[in-house]
C-alpha positions as YAML, in Angstrom:
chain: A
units: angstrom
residues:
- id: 1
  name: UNK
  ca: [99.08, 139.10, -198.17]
- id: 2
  name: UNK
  ca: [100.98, 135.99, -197.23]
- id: 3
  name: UNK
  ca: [101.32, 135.92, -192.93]
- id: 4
  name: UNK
  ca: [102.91, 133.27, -190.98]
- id: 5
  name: UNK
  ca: [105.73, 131.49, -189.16]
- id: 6
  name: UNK
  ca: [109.39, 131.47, -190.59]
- id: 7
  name: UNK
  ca: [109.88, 128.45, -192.12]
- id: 8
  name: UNK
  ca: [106.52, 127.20, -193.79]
- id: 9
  name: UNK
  ca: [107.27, 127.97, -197.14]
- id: 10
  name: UNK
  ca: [105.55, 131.48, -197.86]
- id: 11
  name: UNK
  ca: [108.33, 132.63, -200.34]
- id: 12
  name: UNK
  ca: [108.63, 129.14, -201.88]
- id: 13
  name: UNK
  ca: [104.81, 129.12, -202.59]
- id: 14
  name: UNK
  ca: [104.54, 132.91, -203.40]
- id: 15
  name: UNK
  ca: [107.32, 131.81, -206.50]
- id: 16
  name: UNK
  ca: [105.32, 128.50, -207.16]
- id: 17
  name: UNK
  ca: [101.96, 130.53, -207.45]
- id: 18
  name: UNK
  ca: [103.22, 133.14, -209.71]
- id: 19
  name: UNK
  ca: [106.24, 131.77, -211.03]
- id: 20
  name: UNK
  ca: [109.02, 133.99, -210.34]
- id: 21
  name: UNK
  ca: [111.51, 134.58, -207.77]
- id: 22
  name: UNK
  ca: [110.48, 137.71, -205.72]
- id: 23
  name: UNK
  ca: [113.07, 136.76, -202.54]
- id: 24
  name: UNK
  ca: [116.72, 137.31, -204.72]
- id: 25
  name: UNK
  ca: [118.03, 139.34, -201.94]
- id: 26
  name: UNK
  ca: [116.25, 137.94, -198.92]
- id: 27
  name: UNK
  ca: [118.66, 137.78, -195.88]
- id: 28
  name: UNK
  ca: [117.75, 135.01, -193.43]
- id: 29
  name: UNK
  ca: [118.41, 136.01, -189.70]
- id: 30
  name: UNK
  ca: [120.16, 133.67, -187.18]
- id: 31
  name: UNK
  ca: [118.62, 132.41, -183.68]
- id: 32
  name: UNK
  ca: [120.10, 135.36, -182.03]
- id: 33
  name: UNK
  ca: [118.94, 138.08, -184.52]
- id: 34
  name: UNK
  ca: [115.36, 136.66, -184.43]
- id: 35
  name: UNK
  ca: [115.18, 137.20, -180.39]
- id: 36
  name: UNK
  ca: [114.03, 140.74, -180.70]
- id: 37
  name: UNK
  ca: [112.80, 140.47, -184.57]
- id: 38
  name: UNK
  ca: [110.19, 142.44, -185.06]
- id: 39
  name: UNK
  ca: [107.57, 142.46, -187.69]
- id: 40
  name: UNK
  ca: [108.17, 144.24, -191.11]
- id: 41
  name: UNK
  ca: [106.44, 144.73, -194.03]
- id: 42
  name: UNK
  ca: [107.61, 144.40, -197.26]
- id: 43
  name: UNK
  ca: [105.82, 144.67, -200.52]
- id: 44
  name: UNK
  ca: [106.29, 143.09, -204.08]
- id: 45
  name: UNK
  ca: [104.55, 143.56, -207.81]
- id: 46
  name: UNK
  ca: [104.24, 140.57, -210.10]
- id: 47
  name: UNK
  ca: [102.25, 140.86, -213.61]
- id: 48
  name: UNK
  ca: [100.33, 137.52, -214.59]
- id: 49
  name: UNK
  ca: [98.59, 136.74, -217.33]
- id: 50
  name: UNK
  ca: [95.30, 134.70, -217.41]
- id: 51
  name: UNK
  ca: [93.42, 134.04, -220.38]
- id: 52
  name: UNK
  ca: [94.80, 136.90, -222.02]
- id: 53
  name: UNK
  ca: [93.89, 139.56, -219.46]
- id: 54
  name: UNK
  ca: [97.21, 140.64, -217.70]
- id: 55
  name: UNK
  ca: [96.73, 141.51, -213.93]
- id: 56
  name: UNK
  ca: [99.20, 143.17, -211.59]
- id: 57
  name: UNK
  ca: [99.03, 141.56, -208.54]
- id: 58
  name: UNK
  ca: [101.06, 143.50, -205.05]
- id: 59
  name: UNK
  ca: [102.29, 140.85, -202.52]
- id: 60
  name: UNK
  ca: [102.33, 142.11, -198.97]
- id: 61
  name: UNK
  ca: [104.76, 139.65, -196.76]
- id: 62
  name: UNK
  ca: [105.05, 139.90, -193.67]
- id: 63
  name: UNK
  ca: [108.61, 138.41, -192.55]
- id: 64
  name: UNK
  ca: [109.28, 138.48, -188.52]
- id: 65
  name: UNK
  ca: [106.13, 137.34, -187.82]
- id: 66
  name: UNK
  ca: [105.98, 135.17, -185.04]
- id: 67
  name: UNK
  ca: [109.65, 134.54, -185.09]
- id: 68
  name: UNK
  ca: [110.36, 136.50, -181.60]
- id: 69
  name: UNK
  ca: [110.89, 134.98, -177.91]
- id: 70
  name: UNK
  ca: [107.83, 137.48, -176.92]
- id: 71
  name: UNK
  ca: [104.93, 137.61, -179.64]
- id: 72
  name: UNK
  ca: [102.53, 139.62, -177.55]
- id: 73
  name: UNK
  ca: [100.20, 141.45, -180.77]
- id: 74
  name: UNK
  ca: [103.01, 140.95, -183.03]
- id: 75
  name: UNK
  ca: [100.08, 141.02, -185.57]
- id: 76
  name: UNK
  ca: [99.41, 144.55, -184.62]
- id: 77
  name: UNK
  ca: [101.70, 145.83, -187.29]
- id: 78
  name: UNK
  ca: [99.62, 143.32, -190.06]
- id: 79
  name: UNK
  ca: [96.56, 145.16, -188.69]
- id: 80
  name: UNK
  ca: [97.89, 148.62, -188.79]
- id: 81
  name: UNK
  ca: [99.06, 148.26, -192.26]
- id: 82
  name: UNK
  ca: [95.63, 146.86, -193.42]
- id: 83
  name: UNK
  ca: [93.73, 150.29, -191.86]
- id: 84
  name: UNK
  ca: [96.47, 152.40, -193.22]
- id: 85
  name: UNK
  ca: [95.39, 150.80, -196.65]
- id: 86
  name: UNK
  ca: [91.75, 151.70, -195.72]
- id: 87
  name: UNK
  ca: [92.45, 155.26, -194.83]
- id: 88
  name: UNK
  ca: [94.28, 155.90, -198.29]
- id: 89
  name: UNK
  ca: [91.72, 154.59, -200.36]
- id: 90
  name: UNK
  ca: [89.00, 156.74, -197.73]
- id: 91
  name: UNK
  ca: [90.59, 159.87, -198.37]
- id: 92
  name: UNK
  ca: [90.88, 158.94, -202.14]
- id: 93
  name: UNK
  ca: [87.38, 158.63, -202.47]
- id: 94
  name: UNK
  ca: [86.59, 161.62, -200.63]
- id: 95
  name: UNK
  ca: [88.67, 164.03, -202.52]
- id: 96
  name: UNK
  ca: [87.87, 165.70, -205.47]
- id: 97
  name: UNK
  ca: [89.35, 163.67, -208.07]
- id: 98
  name: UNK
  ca: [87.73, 160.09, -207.71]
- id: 99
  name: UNK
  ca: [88.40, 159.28, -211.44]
- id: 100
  name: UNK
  ca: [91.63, 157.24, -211.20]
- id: 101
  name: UNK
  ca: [92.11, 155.69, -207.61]
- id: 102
  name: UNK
  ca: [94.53, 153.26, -206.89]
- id: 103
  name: UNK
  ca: [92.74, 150.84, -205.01]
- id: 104
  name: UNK
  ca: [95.79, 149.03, -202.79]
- id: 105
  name: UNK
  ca: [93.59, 147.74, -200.14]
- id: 106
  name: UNK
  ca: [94.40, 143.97, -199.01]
- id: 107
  name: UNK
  ca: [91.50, 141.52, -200.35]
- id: 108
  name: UNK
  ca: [92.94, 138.25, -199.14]
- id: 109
  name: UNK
  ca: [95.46, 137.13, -196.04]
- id: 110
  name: UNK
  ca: [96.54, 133.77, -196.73]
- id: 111
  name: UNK
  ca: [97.27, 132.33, -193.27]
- id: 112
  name: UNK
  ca: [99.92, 129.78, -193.17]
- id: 113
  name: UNK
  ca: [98.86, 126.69, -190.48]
- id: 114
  name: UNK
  ca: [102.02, 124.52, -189.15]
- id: 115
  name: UNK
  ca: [101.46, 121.00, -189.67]
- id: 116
  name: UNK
  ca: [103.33, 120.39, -186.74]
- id: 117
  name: UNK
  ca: [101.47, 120.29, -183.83]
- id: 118
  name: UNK
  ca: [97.62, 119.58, -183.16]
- id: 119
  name: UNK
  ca: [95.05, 122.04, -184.94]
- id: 120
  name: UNK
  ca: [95.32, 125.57, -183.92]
- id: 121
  name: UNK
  ca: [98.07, 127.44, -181.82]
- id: 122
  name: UNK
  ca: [97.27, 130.38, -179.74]
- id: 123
  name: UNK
  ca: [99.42, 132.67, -181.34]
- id: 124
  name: UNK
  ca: [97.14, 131.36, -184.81]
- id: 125
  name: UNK
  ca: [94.07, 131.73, -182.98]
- id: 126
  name: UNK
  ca: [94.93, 135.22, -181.64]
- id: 127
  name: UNK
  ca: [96.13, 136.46, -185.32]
- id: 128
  name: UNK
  ca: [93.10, 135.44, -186.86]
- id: 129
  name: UNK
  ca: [90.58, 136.60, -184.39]
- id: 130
  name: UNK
  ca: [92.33, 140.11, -185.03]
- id: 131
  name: UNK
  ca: [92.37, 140.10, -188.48]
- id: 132
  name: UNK
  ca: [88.92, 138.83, -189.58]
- id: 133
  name: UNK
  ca: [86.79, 141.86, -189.11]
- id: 134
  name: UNK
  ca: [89.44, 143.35, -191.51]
- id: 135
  name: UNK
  ca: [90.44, 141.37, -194.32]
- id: 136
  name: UNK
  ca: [89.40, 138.17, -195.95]
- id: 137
  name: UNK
  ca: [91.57, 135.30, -194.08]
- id: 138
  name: UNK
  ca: [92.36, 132.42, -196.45]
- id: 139
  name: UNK
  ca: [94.30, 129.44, -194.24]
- id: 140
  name: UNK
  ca: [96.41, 127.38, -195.62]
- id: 141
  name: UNK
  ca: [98.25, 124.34, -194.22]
- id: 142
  name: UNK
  ca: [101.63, 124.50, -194.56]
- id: 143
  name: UNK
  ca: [104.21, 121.65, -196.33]
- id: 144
  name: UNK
  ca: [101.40, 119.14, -196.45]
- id: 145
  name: UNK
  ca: [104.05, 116.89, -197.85]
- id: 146
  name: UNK
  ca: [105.42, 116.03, -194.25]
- id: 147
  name: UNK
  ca: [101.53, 114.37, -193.58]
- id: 148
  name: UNK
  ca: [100.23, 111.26, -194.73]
- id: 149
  name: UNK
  ca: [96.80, 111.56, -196.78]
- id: 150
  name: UNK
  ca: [94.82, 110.41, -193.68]
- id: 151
  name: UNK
  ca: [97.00, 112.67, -190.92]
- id: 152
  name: UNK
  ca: [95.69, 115.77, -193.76]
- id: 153
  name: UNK
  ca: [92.33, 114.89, -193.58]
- id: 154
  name: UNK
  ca: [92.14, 114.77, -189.64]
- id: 155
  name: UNK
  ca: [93.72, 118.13, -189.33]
- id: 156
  name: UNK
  ca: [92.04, 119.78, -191.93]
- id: 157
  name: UNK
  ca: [88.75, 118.81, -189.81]
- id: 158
  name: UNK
  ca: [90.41, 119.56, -186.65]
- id: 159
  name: UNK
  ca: [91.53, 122.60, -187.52]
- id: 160
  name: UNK
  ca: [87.86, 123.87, -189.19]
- id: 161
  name: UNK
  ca: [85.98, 122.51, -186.20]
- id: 162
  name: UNK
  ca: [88.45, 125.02, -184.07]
- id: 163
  name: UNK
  ca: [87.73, 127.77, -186.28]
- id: 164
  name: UNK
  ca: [84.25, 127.22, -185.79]
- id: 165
  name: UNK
  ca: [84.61, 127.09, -181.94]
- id: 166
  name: UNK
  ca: [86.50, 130.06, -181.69]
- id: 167
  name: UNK
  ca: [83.89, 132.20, -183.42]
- id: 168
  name: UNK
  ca: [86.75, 132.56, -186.28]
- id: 169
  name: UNK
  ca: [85.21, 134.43, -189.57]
- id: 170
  name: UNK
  ca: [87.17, 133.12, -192.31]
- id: 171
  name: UNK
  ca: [86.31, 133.59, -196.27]
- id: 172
  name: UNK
  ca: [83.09, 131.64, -197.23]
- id: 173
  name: UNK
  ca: [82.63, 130.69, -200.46]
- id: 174
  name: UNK
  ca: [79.21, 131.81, -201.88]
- id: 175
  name: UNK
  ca: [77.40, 129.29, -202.81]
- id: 176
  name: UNK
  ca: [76.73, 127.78, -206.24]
- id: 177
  name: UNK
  ca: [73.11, 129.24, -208.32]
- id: 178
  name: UNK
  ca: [71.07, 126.75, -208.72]
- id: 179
  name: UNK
  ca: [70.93, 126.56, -212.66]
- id: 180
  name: UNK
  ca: [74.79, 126.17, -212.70]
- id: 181
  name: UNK
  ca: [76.06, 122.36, -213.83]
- id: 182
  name: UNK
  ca: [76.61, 119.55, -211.70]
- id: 183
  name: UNK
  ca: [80.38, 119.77, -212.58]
- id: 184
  name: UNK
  ca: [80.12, 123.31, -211.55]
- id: 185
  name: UNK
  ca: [78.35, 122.37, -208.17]
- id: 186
  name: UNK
  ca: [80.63, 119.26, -207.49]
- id: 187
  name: UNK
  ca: [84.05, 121.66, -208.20]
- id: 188
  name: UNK
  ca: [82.52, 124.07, -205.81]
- id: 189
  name: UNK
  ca: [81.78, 121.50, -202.79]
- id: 190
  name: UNK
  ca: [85.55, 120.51, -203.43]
- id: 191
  name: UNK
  ca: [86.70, 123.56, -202.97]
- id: 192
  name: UNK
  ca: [84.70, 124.18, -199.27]
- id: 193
  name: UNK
  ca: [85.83, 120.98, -198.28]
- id: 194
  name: UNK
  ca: [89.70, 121.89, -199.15]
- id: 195
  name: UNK
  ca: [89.26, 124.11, -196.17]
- id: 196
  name: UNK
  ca: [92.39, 124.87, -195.13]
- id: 197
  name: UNK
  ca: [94.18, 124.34, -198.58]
- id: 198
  name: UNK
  ca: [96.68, 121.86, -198.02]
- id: 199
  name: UNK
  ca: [99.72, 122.89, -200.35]
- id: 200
  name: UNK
  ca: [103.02, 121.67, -201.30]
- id: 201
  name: UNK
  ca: [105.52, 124.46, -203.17]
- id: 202
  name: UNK
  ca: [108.72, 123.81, -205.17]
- id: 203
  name: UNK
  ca: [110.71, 126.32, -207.22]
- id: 204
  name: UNK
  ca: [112.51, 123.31, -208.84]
- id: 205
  name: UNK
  ca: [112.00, 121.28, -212.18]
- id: 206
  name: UNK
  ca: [112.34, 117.74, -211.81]
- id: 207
  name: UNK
  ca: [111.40, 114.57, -214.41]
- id: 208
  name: UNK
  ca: [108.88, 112.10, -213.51]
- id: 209
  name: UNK
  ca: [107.23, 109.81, -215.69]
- id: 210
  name: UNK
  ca: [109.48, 110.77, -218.45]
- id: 211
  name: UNK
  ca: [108.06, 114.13, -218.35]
- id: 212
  name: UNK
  ca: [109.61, 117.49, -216.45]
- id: 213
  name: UNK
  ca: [107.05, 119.06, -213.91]
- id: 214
  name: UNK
  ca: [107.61, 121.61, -210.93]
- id: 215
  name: UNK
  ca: [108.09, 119.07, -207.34]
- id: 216
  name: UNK
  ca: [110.25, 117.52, -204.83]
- id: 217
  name: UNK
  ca: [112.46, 114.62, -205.04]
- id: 218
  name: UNK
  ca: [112.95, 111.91, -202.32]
- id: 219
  name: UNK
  ca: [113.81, 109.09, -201.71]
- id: 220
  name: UNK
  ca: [110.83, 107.21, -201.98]
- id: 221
  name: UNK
  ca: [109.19, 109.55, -204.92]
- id: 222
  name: UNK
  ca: [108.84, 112.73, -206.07]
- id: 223
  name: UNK
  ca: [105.87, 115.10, -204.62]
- id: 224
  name: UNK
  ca: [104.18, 117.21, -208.09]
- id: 225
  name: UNK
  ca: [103.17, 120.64, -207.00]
- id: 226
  name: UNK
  ca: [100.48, 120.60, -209.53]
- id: 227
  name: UNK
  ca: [99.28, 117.10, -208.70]
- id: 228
  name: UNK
  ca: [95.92, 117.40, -207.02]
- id: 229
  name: UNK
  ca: [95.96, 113.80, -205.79]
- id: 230
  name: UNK
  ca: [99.21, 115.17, -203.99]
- id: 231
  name: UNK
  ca: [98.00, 118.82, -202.70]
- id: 232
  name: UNK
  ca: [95.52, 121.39, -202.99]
- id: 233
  name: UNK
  ca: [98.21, 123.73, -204.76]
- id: 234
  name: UNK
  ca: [95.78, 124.17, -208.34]
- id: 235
  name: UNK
  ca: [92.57, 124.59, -206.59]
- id: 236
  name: UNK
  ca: [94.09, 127.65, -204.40]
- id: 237
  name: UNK
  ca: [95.96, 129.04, -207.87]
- id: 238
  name: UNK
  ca: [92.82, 129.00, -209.76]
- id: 239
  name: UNK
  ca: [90.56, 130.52, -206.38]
- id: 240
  name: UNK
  ca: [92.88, 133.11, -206.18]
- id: 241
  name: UNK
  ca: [93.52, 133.79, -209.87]
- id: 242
  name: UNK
  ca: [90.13, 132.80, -211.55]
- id: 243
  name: UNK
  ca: [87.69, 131.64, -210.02]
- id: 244
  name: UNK
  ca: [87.16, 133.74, -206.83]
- id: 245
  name: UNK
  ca: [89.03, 136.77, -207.40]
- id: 246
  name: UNK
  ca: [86.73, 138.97, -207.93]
- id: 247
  name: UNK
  ca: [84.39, 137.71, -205.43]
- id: 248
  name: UNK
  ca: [87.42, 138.55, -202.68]
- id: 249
  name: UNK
  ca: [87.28, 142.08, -204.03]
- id: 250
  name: UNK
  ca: [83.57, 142.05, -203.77]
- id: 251
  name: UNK
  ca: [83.75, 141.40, -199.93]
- id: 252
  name: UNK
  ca: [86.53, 143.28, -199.45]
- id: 253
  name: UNK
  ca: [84.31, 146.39, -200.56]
- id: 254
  name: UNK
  ca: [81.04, 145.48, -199.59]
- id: 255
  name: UNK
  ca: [81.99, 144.38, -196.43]
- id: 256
  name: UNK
  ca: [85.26, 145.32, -194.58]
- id: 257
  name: UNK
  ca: [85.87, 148.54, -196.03]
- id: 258
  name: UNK
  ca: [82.47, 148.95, -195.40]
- id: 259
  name: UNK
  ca: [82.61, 148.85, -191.60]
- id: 260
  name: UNK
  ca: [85.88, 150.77, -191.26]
- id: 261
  name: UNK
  ca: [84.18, 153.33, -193.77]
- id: 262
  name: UNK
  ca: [81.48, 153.54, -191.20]
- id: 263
  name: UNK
  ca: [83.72, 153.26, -188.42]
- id: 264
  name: UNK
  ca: [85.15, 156.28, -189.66]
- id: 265
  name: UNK
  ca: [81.72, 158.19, -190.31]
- id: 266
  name: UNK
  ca: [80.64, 157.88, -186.65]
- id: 267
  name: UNK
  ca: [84.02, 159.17, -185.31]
- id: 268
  name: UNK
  ca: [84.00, 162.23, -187.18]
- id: 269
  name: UNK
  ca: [80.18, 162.75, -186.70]
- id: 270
  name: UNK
  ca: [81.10, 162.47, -182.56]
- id: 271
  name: UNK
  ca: [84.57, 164.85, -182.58]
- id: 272
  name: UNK
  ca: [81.80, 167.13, -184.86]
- id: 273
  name: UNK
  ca: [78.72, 167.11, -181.80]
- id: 274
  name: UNK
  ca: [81.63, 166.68, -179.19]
- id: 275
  name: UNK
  ca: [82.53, 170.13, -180.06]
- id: 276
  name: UNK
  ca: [79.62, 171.57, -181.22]
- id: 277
  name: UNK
  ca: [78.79, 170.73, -177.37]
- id: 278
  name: UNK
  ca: [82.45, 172.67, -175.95]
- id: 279
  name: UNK
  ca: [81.42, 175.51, -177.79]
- id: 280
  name: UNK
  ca: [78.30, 175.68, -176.46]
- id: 281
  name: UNK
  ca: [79.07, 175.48, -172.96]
- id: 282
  name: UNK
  ca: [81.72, 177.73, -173.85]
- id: 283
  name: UNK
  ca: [79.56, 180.51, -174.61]
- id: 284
  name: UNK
  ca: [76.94, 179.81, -171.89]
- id: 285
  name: UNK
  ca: [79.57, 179.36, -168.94]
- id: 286
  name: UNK
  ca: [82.18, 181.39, -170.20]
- id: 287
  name: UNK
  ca: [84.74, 179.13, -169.60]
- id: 288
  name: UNK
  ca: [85.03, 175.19, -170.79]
- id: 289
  name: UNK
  ca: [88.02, 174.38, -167.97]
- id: 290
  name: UNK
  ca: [86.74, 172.84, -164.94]
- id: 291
  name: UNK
  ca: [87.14, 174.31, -161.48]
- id: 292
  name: UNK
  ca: [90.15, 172.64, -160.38]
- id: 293
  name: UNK
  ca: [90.45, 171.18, -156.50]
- id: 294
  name: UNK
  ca: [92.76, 171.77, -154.45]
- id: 295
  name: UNK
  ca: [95.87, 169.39, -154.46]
- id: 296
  name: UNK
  ca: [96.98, 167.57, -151.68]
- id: 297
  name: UNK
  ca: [94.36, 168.63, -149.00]
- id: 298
  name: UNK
  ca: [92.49, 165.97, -147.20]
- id: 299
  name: UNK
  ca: [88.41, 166.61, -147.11]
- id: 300
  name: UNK
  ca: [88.28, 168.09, -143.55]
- id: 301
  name: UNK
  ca: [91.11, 170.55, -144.00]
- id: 302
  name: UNK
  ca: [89.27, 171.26, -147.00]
- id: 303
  name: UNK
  ca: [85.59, 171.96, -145.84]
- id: 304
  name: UNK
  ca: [87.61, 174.12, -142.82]
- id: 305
  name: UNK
  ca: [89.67, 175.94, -145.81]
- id: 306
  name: UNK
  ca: [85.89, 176.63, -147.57]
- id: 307
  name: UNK
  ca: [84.04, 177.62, -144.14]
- id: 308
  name: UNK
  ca: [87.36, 180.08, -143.16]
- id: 309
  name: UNK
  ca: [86.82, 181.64, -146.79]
- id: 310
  name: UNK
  ca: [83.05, 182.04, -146.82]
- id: 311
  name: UNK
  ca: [84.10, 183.85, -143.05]
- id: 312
  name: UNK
  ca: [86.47, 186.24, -145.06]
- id: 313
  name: UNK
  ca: [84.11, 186.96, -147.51]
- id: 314
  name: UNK
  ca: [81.32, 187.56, -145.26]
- id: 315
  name: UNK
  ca: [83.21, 189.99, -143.28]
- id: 316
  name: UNK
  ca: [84.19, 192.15, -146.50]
- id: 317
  name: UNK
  ca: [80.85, 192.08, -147.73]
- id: 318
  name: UNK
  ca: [79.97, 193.72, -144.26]
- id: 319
  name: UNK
  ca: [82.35, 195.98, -144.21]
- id: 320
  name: UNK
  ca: [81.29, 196.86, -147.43]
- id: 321
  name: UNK
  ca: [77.62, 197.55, -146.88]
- id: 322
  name: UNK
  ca: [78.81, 199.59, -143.75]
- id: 323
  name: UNK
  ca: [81.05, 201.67, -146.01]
- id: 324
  name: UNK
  ca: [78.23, 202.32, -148.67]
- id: 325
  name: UNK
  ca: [75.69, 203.46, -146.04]
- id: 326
  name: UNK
  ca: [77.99, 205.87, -144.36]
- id: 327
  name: UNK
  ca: [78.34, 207.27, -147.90]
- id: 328
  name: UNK
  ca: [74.82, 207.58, -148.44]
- id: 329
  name: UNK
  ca: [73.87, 208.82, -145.15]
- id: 330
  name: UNK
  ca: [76.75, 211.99, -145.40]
- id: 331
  name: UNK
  ca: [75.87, 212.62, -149.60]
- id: 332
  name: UNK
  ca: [72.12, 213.08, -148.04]
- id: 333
  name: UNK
  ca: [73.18, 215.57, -145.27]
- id: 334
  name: UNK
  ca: [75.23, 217.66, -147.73]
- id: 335
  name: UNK
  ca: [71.92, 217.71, -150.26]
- id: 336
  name: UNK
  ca: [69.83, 218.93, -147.79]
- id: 337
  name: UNK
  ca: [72.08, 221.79, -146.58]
- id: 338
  name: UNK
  ca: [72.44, 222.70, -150.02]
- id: 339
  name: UNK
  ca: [68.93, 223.25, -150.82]
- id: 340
  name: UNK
  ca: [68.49, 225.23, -148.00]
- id: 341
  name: UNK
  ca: [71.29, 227.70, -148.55]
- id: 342
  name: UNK
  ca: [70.24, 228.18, -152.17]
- id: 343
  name: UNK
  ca: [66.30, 227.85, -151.93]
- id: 344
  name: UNK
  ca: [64.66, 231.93, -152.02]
- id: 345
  name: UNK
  ca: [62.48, 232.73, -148.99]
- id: 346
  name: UNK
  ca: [59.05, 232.62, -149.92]
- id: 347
  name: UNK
  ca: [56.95, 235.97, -148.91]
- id: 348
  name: UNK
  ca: [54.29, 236.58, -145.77]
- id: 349
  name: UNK
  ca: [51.16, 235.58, -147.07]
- id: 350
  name: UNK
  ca: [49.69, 238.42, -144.60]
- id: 351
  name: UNK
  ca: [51.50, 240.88, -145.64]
- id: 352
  name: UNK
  ca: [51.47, 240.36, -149.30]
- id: 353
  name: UNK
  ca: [46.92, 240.69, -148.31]
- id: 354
  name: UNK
  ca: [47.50, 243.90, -146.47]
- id: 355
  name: UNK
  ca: [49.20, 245.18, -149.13]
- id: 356
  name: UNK
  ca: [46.95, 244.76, -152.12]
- id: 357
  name: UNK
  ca: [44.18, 246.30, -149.59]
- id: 358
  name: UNK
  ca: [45.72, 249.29, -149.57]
- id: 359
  name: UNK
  ca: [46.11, 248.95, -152.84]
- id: 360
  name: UNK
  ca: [42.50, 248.72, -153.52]
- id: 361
  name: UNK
  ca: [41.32, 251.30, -150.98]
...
């Protein structure tokens, strides 16, 4: 991914890097158009070829950027598209075919610096500090052939001692084994100190020296892309290409997909208790809707509203317990006049005695 200003030669070092033309048909805006620009994404394949092993590479520009009178999180898009990237590849690897997944996550954002200016803008800080929990920021200062050899070296330590003091997490290097060669070691310490990569690109051919090479004619000389007393263009090539690729896909999975893989995790595992905890109270209560207040009623009026109700209620209730008791006391009456109605009369005890006398005399 290749983020920036207008103007600071992304497409022209895109071509230079992989040398071809991916910008044919690219329309460039006016002042007026750019006033509400917003950000867009657009993506490109190129196939390279390195050592023999050919390598499809998808560049993610992101034109608009920056280019607007009001830039407030016009990196939001960047960031969106970067997650969105995440979530494919998530759901990929959660499915049930995981043999052949198309891994299009982003494992580098090279960040283009202006050279105009004094170390870091707050739109550059800002971009940065949103991005680098998410992808692995390369940055890059931008048309290093406007600076002088001493004005780069100032702003390349300017700008990495306000990357430092902003808390800024760009890609680190790993560092060198310590049975590797001191070519090896002295290359690597190079390439940390290159920090941002101070590049020059050119889609032209031009002759210098009596030999043809990709650069920039002026006046006073011609600038050689591929020159690394003139810019860092062949140490960011081979990073990118060679030398670091892999480790940038390393990170990429080890470490930022990582966290939004585990971002992800705890999300689901909360909406899974959240309403493991509804249902629940659901069952318990009976109901998982709140009792509602009353809208519009100040507290007094309210507690008066609660007290006449409780009065209402109390009154029924009497009334009620009244009602049942009369009930009881006339269902009792009628029982008792029943049984006596229906009950046999029980015979004289004296008589019944008398009567077996004379029986017996």
């Amino acid at each position: 991914m290749v983020a920036g200003e207008s103007g600071l030669g992304k497409s022209t070092l895109v071509n230079s890097l992989f040398l071809t033309d991916l910008y044919k048909d690219r329309k460039l805006l006016n002042a007026e158009e750019r006033i509400t620009q917003t950000v867009e994404i657009t993506k490109h394949t190129v196939d390279i070829e390195e050592k023999g092993v050919k390598l499809k590479l998808t560049i993610v520009d992101t034109p608009g950027f920056g280019d607007a009178v009001n830039n407030t999180e016009c990196w939001k898009s960047v960031a969106d598209y970067i997650d969105q990237q995440f979530e494919q590849y998530f759901r990929d690897e959660s499915g049930l075919n995981r043999k052949n997944i198309q891994d299009n996550r982003v494992h580098c954002c090279l960040y283009f610096i202006s050279p105009f200016g004094h170390g870091l803008r707050p739109l550059d800080v800002e971009f940065m500090k949103a991005l680098h929990e998410k992808v692995n920021i390369v940055p890059i200062l931008a048309k290093a052939d406007t600076l002088t050899p001493t004005e780069v070296k100032k702003k390349k330590i300017k700008i990495r001692e306000e990357i430092e003091q902003y808390g800024i997490k760009i890609y680190q290097f790993p560092d060198c084994d310590s049975d590797e060669d001191e070519e090896f070691k002295q290359q690597d310490t190079e390439l940390k100190e290159s920090i941002p990569f101070a590049v020059i690109g050119s889609n032209t051919v031009v002759e210098a020296k009596g030999k043809r090479v990709r650069g920039r004619l002026y006046p006073w000389g011609i600038v050689e892309v591929e020159n690394s007393a003139h810019c860092d263009f062949v140490k960011l090539r081979n990073m990118l290409v060679r030398t670091h690729m892999q480790d940038l896909k390393d990170v990429t999975r080890e470490t930022h997909y990582e966290n939004y893989r585990a971002h992800c995790i705890q999300s689901m595992t909360r909406m899974v208790v959240k309403e493991r905890n509804r249902n629940k109270l659901t069952r318990e209560s009976g109901t998982d809707f709140p009792i509602p207040m009353v809208p519009g009623v100040a507290d007094n009026d309210t507690e008066k509203l609660i007290r006449e109700k409780d009065e209402e209620v109390r009154h029924a209730n009497h009334k009620l317990d009244s009602h049942h008791q009369h009930d009881h006391e006339h269902s009792a009456s009628e029982h008792n006049s029943d049984h006596h109605e229906h009950s046999d009369p029980q015979p004289n005890p004296e008589t019944h005695s008398d009567h077996k006398g004379d029986e017996a005399l």
